[in-house]
C-alpha positions, 0 to 999 in steps of 0.5 A: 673846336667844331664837332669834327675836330675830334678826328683830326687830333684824337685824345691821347687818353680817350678816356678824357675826352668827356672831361676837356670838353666840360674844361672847355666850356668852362675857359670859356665861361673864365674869359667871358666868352658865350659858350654854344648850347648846341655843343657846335663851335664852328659859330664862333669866331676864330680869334674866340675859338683861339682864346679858349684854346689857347687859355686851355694850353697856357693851363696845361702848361702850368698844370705840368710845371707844377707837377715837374716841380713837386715830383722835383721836392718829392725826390729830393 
């Protein structure tokens, strides 16, 4: 999550990229990990690191089940 990660896996929507970075911050906040201030991650641990992202996936996961399955009753 260092600030040249963004190179390496660009945004499908680039647009998004202000919104995930604040989502970030807050998984972060959820799992009690203390955050950068600097907005530079490369300080942390890799297992911190790992547990936001991680955190983030698991999430996003969710977040598209949900809408599978409403976009399912809504279709039926």
């Amino acid at each position: 999550m260092a600030q040249g990660s963004a190179t390496k896996n660009p945004l499908v929507v680039s647009q998004a990229k202000a919104a995930m970075n604040k989502w970030k911050y807050e998984v972060a906040n959820e799992l009690g990990i203390q955050p950068p201030a600097d907005g530079y991650w490369g300080n942390l641990t890799s297992r911190d690191c790992g547990a936001v992202g991680g955190h983030m996936v698991r999430k996003m996961i969710e977040m598209a089940e949900a809408s599978i399955a409403n976009a399912n009753q809504t279709n039926r």
